[in-house]
N, C-alpha and C positions, 0 to 999 in steps of 0.2 A: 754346908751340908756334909753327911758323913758319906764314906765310900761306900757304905750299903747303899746308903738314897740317889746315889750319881750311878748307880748301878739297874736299883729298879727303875729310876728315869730312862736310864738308855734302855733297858730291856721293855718298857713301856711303848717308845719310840719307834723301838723294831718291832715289834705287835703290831702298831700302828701304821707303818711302811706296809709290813706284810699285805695287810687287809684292804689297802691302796690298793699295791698293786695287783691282785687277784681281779677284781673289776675292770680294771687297766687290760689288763689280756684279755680277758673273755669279751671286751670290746674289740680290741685288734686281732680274735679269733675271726668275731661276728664278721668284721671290716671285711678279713680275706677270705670267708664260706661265702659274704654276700657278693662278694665279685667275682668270685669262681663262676657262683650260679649266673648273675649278669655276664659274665664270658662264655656260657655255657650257652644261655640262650641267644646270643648273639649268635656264637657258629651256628647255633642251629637254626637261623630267622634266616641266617647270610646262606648257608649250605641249602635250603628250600628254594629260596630267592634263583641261586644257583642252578639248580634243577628246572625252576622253573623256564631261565633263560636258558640253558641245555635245549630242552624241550620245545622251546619256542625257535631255536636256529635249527632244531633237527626237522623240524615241520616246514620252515623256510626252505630248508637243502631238498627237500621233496616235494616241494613245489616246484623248486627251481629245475630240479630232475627231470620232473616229467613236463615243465612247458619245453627245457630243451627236447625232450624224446618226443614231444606232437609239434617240432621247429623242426627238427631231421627228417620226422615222419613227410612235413609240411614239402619242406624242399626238396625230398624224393616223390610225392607223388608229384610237385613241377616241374622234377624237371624228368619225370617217366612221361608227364602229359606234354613236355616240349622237345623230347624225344619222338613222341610219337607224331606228334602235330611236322616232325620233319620228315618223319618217314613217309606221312601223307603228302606232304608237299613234292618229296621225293618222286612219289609214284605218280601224282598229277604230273609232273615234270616230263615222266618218261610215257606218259599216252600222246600219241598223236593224236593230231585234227584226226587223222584219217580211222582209226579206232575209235574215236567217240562218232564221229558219222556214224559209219560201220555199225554201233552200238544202234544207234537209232534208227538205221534203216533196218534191221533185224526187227527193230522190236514194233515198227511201223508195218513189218512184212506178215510178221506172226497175230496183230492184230487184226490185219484184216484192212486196217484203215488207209485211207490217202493213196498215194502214190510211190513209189521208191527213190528214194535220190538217184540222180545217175550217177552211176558207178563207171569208171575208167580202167580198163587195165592197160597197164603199160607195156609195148613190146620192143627190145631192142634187136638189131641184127648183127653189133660187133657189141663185143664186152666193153670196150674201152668207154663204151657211153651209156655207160648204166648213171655217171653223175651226175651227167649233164642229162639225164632221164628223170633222176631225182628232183633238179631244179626246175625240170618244168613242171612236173610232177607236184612241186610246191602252190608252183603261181597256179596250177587247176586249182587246188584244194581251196584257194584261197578265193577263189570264185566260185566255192558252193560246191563242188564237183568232189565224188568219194572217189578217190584215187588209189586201189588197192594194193598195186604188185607192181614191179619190173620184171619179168621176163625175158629172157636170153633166149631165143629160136636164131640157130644158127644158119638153119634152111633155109630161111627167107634173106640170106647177105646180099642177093640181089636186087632188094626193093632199091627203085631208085627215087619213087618221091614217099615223104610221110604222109600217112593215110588216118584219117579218125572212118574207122567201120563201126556200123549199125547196123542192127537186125532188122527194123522193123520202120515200116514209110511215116508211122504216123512221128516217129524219133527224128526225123529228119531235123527239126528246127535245134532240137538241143545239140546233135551232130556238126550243123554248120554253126552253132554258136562254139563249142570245141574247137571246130578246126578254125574260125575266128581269132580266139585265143592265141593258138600256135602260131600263127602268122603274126600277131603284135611280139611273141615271144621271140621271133627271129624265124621260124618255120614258116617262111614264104611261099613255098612252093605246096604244102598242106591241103591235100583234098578229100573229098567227102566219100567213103564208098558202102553203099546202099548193098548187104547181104541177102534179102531179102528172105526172113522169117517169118513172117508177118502171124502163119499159123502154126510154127511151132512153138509150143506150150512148156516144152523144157527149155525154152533160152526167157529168161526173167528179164520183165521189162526195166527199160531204161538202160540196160547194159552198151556198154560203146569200148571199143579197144581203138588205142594208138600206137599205130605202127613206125616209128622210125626208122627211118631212110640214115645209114653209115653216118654219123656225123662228123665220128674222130676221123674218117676219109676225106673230107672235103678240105 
């Protein structure tokens, strides 16, 4: 062949390369637009997906929010109702027998009904035996008896026996059952003394005073 013909050969060749390779690209164009776009919907399927679990822990976090805030809510009104359930307890604590008697004999007085508890008042004649006034003071209560007061009457330092006084003759039996008492309680020498009321209308029945005779003397 002449070097013209080895010339349009190779010049034929490179024509032919050319036109190759232009198909060649516009494929390896296609390749990286179509995985752009496949990477594209990816983040964006992935970043939805995202939002959607965002969204679903933030709706978690306020649930959890507020069973803690009706947990706090829960254990403060418990422990306001076990606060207070002490406070009641407190105040039962500090009522005497002798105050809920009291309550009832009032309100047995005001209605009209029944009869009055007997009532005791207590009278000492030296101070030093107001405890030992308290103690016996106990053991009445504890046999039905409203035990109201101790009283200090200085003027009377001369009684020399303990006396249970009543008003009224028809009292007598509940007076010797008192002054009964007093004598198992160590008041031996404990006697009965009949004041005789019987018609006045401002001494409420049932009432009976004990007199104690010096004890811290003896």
């Amino acid at each position: 062949m002449s070097i013209e013909d080895n010339l349009a050969l190779l010049e034929s060749l490179d024509q032919k390369g050319t036109s190759l390779r232009r198909p060649a690209g516009w494929v390896a164009w296609g390749s990286v637009i179509t995985a752009g776009i496949v990477m594209a919907v990816l983040i964006f399927l992935a970043q939805r997906k995202l939002e959607q679990v965002r969204r679903q822990v933030e709706g978690e976090e306020e649930r959890l929010t507020k069973v803690q805030k009706e947990r706090a809510k829960a254990q403060t009104e418990r422990d306001t109702a076990r606060q207070l359930a002490q406070n009641y307890q407190s105040i039962l604590s500090n009522v005497t027998k002798t105050t809920a008697l009291a309550a009832a004999t009032d309100a047995t007085a005001k209605s009209g009904a029944g009869t009055l508890f007997p009532r005791v008042y207590l009278q000492i004649v030296n101070e030093d035996d107001r405890d030992y006034a308290k103690q016996v003071g106990k053991m009445l209560q504890d046999h039905g008896l409203l035990v109201l007061a101790v009283e200090y009457v200085s003027k009377a330092a001369g009684l020399k026996q303990t006396q249970v006084r009543y008003y009224k003759k028809a009292e007598e039996p509940e007076a010797e059952r008192i002054r009964d008492l007093l004598k198992q309680s160590g008041e031996t020498g404990a006697i009965t003394v009949y004041l005789k009321q019987d018609n006045n209308t401002k001494v409420r029945p049932n009432r009976f005073e004990v007199w104690f005779a010096s004890h811290a003397a003896r």
